[in-house]
N, C-alpha and C positions, 0 to 999 in steps of 0.2 A: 564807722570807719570810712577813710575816704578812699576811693578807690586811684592806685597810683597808676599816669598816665602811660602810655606804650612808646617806650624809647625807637622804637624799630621805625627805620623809614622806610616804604616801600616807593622805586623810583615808579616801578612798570608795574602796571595792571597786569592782571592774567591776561585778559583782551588784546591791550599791546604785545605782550609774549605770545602767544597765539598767533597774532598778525606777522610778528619779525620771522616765527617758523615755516610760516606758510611760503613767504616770501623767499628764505632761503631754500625751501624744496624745490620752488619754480625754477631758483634760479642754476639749482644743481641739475633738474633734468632739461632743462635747456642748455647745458654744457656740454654734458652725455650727448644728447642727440648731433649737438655742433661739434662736437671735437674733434671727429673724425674728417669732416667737411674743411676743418682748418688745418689740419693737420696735411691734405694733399694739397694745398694750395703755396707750401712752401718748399716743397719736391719740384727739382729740378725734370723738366717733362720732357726736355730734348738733351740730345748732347751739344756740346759747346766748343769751340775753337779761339784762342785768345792769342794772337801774335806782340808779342811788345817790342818795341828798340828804342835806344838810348846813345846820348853820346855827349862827351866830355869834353870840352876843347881849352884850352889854356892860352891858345896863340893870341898876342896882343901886338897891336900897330904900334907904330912909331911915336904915338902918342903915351903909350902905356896903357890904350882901352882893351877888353878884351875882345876879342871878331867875333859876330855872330856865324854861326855857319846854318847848312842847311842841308841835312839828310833827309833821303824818302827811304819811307820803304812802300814794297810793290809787292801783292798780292797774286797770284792767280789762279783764281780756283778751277773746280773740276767743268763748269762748263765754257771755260776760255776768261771768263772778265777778268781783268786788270786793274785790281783797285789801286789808286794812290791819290794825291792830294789835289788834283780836277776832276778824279772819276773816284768818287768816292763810295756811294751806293749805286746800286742799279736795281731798273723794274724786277720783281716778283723772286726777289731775293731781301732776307733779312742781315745779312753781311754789310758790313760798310768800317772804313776809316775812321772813327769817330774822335781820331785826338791826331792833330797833324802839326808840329813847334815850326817856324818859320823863323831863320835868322836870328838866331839864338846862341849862345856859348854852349849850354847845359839844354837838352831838347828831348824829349821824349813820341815815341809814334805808336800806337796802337791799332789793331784790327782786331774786330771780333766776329765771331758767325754762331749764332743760336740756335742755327736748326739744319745743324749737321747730322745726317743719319749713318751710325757707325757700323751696320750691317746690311748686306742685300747687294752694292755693286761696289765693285772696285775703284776708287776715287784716289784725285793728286791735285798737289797745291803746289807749285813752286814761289817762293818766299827770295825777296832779292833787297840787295841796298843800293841806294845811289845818290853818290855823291853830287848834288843839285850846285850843290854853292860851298866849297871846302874854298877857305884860306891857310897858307901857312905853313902847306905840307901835309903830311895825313890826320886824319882824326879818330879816336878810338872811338868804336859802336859795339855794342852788348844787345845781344836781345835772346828772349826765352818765348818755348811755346806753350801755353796753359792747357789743357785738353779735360773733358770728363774723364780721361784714363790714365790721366799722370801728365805731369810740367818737364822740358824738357828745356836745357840751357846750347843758347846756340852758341859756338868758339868765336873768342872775340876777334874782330876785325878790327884793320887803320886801312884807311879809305880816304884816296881825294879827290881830287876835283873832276866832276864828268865822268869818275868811273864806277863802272855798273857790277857786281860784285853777287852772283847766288850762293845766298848761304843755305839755303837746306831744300830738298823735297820730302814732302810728307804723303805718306801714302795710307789709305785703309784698304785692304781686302775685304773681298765678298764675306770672310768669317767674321769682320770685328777687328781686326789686330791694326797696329797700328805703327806704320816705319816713319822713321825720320832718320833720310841719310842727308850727314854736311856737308857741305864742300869748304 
């Protein structure tokens, strides 16, 4: 009798399964030992300060175009600098202006500061707007504070031309805590 042939396909040796096993072991304890190392690497390690402003304007020339205008906002932190849009960074600080709209309908301004320490000394920032270049009468401006301890929305302002305008001081005590009064 003839002996009938073995329908069964085998794709993988033992050798090749053997090999794929080995490989995934390696690759599981090399996970294990990294994951904790990746893991702190996406932890925020300092506190943070995030100022925003904005502003809408709809006023249009006698053409029908719309005017650009131009809001600053002005920073100053706890050791006197005065950030705004020609002093934007300064030496042996990580703070800086980093988005400033110039002459524009619609404009947005940002500051940020990454390595704000939110306990140990008592610290103040006063936060202001000014109106650089308003046509048209006043223009409304919005801005919020972002912080590692919570967002805080500053009361909307209409601001015009040349005038200088403090919306909030922000303060930390020596414990951590964290004021923002408006004006």
């Amino acid at each position: 009798m003839r002996r009938q042939k073995s329908r069964e396909i085998n794709i993988f040796s033992m050798s090749a399964l053997d090999l794929f096993a080995s490989a995934l072991g390696a690759f599981i304890l090399i996970t294990v030992v990294a994951l904790p190392y990746y893991l702190n690497t996406t932890r925020i390690k300092n506190d943070f300060f995030i100022v925003t402003m904005g502003w809408e304007s709809n006023y249009k020339n006698k053409e029908d175009k719309t005017i650009g205008q131009d809001i600053d906002l002005h920073i100053i932190d706890p050791k006197g600098n005065e950030y705004y849009y020609s002093k934007r960074k300064f030496p042996n600080s990580v703070a800086s202006l980093t988005l400033d709209s110039v002459n524009v309908p619609n404009g947005n301004e940002i500051w940020t500061d990454e390595g704000v320490q939110m306990k140990g000394q008592e610290q103040r920032w006063e936060i202001y707007y000014i109106g650089y270049s308003v046509s048209g009468g006043k223009v409304k401006v919005e801005g919020s504070l972002y912080t590692s301890l919570g967002s805080y929305k500053f009361p909307v302002k209409y601001i015009k031309n040349k005038e200088k305008i403090n919306i909030a001081t922000v303060t930390i005590t020596k414990n951590g805590k964290l004021n923002v009064e408006t004006h």
